[in-house]
DRENDO-1510 file (C-alpha; in Angstrom, 1 decimal, always signed):
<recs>
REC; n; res; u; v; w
REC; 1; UNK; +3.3; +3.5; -2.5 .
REC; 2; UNK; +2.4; +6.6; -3.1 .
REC; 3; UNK; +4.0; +8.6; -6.0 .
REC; 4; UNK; +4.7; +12.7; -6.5 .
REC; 5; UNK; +3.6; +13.4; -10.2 .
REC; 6; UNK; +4.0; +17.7; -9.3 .
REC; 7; UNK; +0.9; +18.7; -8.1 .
REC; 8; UNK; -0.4; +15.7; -6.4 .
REC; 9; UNK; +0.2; +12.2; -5.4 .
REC; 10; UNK; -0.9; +8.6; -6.6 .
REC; 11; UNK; -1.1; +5.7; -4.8 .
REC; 12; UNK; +0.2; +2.7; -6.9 .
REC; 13; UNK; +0.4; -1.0; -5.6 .
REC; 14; UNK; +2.3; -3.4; -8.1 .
REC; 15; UNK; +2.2; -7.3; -8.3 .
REC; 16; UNK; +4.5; -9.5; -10.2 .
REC; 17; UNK; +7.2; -9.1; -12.7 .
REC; 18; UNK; +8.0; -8.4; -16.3 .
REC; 19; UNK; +6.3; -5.5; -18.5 .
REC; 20; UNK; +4.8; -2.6; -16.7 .
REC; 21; UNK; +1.2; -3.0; -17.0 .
REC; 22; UNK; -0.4; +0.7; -15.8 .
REC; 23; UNK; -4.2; -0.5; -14.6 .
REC; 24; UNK; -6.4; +2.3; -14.9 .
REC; 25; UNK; -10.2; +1.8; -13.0 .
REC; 26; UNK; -13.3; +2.7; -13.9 .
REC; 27; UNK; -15.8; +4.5; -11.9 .
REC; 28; UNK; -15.4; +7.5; -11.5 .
REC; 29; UNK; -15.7; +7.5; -7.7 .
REC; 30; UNK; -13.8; +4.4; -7.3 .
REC; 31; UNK; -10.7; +2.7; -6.4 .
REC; 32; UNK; -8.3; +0.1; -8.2 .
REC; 33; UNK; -9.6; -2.5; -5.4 .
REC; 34; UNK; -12.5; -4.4; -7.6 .
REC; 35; UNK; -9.7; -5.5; -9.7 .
REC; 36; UNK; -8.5; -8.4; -7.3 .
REC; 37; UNK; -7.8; -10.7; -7.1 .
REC; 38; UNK; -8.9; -11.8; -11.1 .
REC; 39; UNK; -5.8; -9.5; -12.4 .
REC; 40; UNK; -3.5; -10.3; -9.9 .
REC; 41; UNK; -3.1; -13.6; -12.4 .
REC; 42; UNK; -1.7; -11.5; -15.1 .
REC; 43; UNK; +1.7; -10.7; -12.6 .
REC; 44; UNK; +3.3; -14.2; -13.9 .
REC; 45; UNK; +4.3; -12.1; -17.6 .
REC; 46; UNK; +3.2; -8.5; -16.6 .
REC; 47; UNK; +4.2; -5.7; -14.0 .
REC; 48; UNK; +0.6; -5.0; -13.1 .
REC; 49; UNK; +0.3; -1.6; -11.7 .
REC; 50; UNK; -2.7; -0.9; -10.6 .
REC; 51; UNK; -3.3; +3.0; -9.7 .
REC; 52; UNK; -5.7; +4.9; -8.0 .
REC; 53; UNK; -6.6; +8.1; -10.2 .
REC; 54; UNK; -6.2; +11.3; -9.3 .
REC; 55; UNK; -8.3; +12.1; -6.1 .
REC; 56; UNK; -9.4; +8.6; -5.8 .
REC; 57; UNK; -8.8; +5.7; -3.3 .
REC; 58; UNK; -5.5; +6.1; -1.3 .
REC; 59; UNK; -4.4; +8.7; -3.7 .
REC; 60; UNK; -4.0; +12.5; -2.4 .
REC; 61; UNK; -7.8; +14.0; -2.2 .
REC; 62; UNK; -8.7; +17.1; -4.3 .
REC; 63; UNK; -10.0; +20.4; -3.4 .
REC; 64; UNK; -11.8; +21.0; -6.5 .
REC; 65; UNK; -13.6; +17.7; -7.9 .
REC; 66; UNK; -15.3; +20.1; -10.4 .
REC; 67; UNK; -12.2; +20.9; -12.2 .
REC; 68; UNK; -11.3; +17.1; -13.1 .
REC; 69; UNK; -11.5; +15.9; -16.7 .
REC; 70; UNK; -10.9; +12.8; -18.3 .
REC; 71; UNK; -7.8; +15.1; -20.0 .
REC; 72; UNK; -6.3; +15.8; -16.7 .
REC; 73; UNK; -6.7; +12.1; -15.5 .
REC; 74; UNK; -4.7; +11.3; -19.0 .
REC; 75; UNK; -1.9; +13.6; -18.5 .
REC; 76; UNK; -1.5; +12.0; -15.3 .
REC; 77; UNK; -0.7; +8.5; -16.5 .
REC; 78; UNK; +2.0; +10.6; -18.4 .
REC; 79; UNK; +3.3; +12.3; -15.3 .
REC; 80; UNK; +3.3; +8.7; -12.9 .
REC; 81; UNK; +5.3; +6.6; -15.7 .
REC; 82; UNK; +7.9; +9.7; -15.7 .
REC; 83; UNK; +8.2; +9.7; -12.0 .
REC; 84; UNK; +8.3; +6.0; -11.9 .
REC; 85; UNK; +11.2; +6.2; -14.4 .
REC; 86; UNK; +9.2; +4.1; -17.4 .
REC; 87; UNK; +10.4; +3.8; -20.3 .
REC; 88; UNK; +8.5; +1.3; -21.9 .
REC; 89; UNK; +4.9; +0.9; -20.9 .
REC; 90; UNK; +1.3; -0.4; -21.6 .
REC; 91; UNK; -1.7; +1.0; -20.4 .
REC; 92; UNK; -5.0; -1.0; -19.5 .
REC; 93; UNK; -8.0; +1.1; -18.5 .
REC; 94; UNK; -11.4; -0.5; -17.8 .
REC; 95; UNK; -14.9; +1.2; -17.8 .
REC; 96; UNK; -14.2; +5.0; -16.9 .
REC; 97; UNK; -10.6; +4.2; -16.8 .
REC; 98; UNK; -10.7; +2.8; -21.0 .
REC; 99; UNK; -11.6; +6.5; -21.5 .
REC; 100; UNK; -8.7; +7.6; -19.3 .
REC; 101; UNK; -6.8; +5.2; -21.8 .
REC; 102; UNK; -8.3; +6.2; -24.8 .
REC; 103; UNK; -7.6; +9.8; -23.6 .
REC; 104; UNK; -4.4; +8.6; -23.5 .
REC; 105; UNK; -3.9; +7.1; -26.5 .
REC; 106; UNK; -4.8; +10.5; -29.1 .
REC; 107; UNK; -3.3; +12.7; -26.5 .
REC; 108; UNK; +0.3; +11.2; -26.4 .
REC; 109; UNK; +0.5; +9.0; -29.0 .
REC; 110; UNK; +3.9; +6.9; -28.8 .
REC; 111; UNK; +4.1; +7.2; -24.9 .
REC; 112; UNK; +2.7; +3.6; -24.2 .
REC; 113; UNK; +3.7; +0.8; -26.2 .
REC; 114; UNK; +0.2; -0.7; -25.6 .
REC; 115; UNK; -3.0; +0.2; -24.7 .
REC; 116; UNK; -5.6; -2.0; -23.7 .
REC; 117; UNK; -9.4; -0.8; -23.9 .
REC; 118; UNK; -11.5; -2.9; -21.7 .
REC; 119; UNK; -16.0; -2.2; -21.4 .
REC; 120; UNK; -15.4; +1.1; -23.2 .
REC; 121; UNK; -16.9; +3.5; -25.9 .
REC; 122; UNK; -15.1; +6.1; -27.7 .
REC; 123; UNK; -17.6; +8.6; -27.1 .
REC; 124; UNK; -20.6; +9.4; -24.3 .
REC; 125; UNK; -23.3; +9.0; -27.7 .
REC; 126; UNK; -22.6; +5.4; -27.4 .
REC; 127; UNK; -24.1; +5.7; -23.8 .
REC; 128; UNK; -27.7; +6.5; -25.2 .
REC; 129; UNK; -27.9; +2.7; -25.4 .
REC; 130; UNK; -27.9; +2.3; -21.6 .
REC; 131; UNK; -31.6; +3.7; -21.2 .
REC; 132; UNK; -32.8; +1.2; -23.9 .
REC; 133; UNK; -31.0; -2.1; -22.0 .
REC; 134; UNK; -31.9; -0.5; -18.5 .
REC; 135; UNK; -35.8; -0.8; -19.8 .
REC; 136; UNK; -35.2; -4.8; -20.6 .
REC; 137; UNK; -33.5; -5.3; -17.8 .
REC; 138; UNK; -35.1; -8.2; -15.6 .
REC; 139; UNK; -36.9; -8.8; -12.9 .
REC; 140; UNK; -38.2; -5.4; -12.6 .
REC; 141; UNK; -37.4; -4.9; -9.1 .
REC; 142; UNK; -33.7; -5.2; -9.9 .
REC; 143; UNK; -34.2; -2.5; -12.8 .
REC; 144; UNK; -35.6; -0.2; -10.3 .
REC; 145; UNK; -33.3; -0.3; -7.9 .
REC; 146; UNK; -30.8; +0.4; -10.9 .
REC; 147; UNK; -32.8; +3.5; -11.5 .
REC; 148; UNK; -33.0; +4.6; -8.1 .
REC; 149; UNK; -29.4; +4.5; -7.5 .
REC; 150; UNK; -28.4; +6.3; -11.0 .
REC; 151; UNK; -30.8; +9.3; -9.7 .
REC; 152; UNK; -29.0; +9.0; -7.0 .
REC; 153; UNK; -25.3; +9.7; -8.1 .
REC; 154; UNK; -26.0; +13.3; -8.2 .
REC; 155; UNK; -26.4; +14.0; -4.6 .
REC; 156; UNK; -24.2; +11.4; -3.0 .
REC; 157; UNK; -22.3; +12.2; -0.2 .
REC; 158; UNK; -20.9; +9.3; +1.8 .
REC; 159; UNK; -18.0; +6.6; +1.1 .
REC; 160; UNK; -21.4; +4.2; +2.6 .
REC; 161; UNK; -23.6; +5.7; +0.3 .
REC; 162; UNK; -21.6; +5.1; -2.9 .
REC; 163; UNK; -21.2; +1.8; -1.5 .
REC; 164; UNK; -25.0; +0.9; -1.6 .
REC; 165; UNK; -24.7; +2.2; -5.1 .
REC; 166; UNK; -22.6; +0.1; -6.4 .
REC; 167; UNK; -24.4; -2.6; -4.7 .
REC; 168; UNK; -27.1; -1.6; -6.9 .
REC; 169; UNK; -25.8; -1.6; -9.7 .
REC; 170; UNK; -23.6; -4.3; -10.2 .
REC; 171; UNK; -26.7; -6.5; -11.0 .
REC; 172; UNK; -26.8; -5.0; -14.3 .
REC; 173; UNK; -23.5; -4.9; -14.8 .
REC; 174; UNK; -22.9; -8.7; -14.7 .
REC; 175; UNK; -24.6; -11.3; -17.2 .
REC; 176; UNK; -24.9; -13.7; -14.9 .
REC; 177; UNK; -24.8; -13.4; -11.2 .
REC; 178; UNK; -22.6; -16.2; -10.1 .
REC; 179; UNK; -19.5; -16.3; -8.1 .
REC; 180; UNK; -17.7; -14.0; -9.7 .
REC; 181; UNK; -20.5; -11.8; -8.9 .
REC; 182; UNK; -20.6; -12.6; -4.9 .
REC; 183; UNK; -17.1; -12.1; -4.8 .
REC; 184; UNK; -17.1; -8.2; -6.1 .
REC; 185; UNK; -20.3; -7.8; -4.1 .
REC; 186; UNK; -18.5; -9.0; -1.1 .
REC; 187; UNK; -15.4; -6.5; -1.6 .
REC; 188; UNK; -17.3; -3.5; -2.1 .
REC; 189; UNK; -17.2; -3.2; +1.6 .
REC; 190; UNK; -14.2; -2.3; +1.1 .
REC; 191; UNK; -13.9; +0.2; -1.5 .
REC; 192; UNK; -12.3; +3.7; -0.9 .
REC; 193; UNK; -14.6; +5.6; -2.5 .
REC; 194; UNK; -14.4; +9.6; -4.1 .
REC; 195; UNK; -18.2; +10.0; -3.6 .
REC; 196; UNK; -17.5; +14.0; -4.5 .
REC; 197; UNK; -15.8; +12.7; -7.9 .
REC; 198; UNK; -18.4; +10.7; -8.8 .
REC; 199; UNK; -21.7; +13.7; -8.0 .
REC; 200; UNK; -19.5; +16.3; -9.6 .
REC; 201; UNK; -19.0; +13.9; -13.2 .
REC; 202; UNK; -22.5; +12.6; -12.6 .
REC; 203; UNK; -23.9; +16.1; -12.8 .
REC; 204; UNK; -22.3; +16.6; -16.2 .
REC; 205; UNK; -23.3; +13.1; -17.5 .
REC; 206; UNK; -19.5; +11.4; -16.9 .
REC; 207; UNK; -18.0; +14.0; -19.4 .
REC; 208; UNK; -17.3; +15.6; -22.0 .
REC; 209; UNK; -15.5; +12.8; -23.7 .
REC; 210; UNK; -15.1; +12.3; -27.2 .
REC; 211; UNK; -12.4; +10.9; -28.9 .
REC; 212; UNK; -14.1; +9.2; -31.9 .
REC; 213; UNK; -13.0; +11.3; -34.7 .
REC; 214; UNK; -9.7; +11.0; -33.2 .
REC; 215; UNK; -9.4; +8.0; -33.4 .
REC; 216; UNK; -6.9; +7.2; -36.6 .
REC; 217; UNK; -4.3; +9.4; -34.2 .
REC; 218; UNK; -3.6; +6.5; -32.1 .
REC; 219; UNK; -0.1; +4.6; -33.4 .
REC; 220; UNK; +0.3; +2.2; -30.5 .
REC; 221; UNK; -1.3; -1.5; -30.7 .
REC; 222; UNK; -4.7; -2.0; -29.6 .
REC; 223; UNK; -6.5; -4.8; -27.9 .
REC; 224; UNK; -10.3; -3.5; -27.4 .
REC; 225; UNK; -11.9; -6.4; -25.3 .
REC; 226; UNK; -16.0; -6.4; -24.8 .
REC; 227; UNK; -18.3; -8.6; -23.1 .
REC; 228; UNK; -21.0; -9.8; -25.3 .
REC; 229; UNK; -23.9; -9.2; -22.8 .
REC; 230; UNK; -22.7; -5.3; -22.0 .
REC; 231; UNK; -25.6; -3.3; -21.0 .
REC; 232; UNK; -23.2; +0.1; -20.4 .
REC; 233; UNK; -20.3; -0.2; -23.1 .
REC; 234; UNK; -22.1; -1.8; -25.9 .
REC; 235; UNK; -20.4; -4.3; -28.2 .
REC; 236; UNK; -21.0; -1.5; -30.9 .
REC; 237; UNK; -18.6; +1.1; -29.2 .
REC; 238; UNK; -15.8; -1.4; -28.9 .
REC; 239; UNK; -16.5; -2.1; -32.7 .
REC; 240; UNK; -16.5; +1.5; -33.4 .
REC; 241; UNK; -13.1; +1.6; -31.4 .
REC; 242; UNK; -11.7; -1.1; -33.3 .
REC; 243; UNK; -12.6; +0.0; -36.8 .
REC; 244; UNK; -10.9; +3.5; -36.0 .
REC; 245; UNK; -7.3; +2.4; -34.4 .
REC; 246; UNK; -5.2; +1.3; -37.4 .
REC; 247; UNK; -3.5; -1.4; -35.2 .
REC; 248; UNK; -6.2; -2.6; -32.9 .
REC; 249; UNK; -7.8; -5.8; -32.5 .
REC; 250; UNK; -11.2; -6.6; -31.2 .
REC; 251; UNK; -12.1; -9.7; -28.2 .
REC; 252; UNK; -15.7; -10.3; -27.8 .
REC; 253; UNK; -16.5; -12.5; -24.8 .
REC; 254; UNK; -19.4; -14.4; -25.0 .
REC; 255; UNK; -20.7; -14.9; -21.6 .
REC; 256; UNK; -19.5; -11.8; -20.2 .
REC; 257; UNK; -21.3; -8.4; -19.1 .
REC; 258; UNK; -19.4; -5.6; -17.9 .
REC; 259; UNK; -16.9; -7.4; -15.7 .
REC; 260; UNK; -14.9; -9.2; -18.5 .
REC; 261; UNK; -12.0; -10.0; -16.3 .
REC; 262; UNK; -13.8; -11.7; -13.8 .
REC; 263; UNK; -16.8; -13.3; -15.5 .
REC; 264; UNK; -14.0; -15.0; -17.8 .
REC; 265; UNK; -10.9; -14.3; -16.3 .
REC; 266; UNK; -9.2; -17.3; -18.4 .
REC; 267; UNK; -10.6; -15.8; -22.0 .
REC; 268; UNK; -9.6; -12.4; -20.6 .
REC; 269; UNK; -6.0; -13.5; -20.0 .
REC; 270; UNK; -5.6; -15.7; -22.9 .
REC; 271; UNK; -6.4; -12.7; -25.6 .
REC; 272; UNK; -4.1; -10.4; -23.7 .
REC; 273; UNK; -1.0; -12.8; -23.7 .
REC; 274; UNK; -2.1; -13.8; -27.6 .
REC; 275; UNK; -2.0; -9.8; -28.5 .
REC; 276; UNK; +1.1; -9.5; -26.7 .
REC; 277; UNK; +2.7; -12.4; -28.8 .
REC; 278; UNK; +1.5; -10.9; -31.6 .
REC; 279; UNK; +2.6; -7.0; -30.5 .
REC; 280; UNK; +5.3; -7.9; -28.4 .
</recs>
């Protein structure tokens, strides 16, 4: 459905029942589709809610993809759980969307109950890291194409030719390239893509963000969840993020890249529902 926050509309698609999960994607330039079907597995407790951000997927377009901001994208979570008539929610952002969450989370502290970080860093310094892994990356022809399609970003123009991008990349972005890795390669045929959101925040290096000395401002519980093998949001940011929320708590998977949720969806699950227990 899509939903009026004011000044634009989001498109939201729910599964299951129980506590309203808000599922923020990453990206930017994306849509909430590379999600499924790995979190449709959390519907049996939660309310998952997965939303396409502002200008993104089935969402409303923008006029002006210039004037976005992680900020903006934050304030809308705000305005979609008032429309929506929540009370009592959590927020899960992955990728982009964990600094959509983290936004969040120091913005309007107390609004979500929850927040759940997933392959994120609490700043863009944390990024510095990616050249370094990019340069190790193996075989070579894979960490060319990587390149290639990063140089790319800033000139894209085409829902077709942010596909191929993603095609690209999503080598580095898995440890291992199994069938959890066909599967997402498969759907990106399918992907809605923003290819204007993703030039205009690729131009300005996917900021500004920066919420690290802000950190000890977040009151809601925590769960900061990092593959071991992350080449883009290092095991060191989600530390970082960890050591600053007060009541946070930090899953490493250990045979996980990028794509926590689907390289081990079980592990992924299993430290959601145990933090839950724990926060409930």
């Amino acid at each position: 459905m899509l939903v009026d926050i004011g000044n634009t509309r989001l498109f939201c698609e729910t599964t299951g029942n129980g506590y309203p999960l808000i599922v923020l994607h990453g990206g930017p330039g994306m849509d909430h589709g590379y999600f499924r079907p790995w979190l449709d597995a959390l519907g049996g407790r939660f309310r998952v809610m997965y939303v396409d951000q502002r200008g993104h997927g089935r969402s409303d377009p923008v006029q002006d993809a210039d004037g976005l901001s992680v900020e903006q994208f934050a304030g809308d979570v705000s305005a979609l759980t008032a429309a929506l008539g929540l009370e009592r929610y959590a927020v899960m952002g992955h990728s982009f969307g964990a600094f959509v969450a983290l936004q969040h989370a120091v913005d309007r502290p107390g609004e979500a109950t929850h927040h759940l970080i997933v392959d994120g860093v609490p700043s863009l310094r944390f990024m510095e890291t990616v050249e370094h892994n990019l340069s190790i990356f193996e075989p070579v022809e894979l960490r060319e194409r990587v390149a290639a399609s990063w140089a790319r970003e800033t000139d894209v123009e085409t829902v077709d030719d942010l596909r191929q991008l993603l095609r690209d990349q999503l080598p580095f972005h898995f440890y291992r390239r199994g069938p959890a890795f066909e599967a997402m390669l498969a759907g990106v045929d399918g992907l809605i893509g923003a290819p204007a959101i993703l030039r205009a925040f690729a131009r300005r290096g996917y900021g500004p963000f920066d919420v690290e000395n802000r950190l000890a401002e977040v009151s809601s519980p925590t769960l900061v969840i990092v593959g071991l093998h992350d080449r883009a949001c290092s095991v060191e940011a989600a530390r970082a993020i960890h050591q600053g929320i007060p009541r946070s708590e930090l899953v490493v998977l250990p045979e996980s890249g990028h794509m926590t949720f689907a390289e081990e969806p079980e592990r992924f699950r299993d430290a959601i529902y145990a933090f839950f227990d724990r926060f409930p």
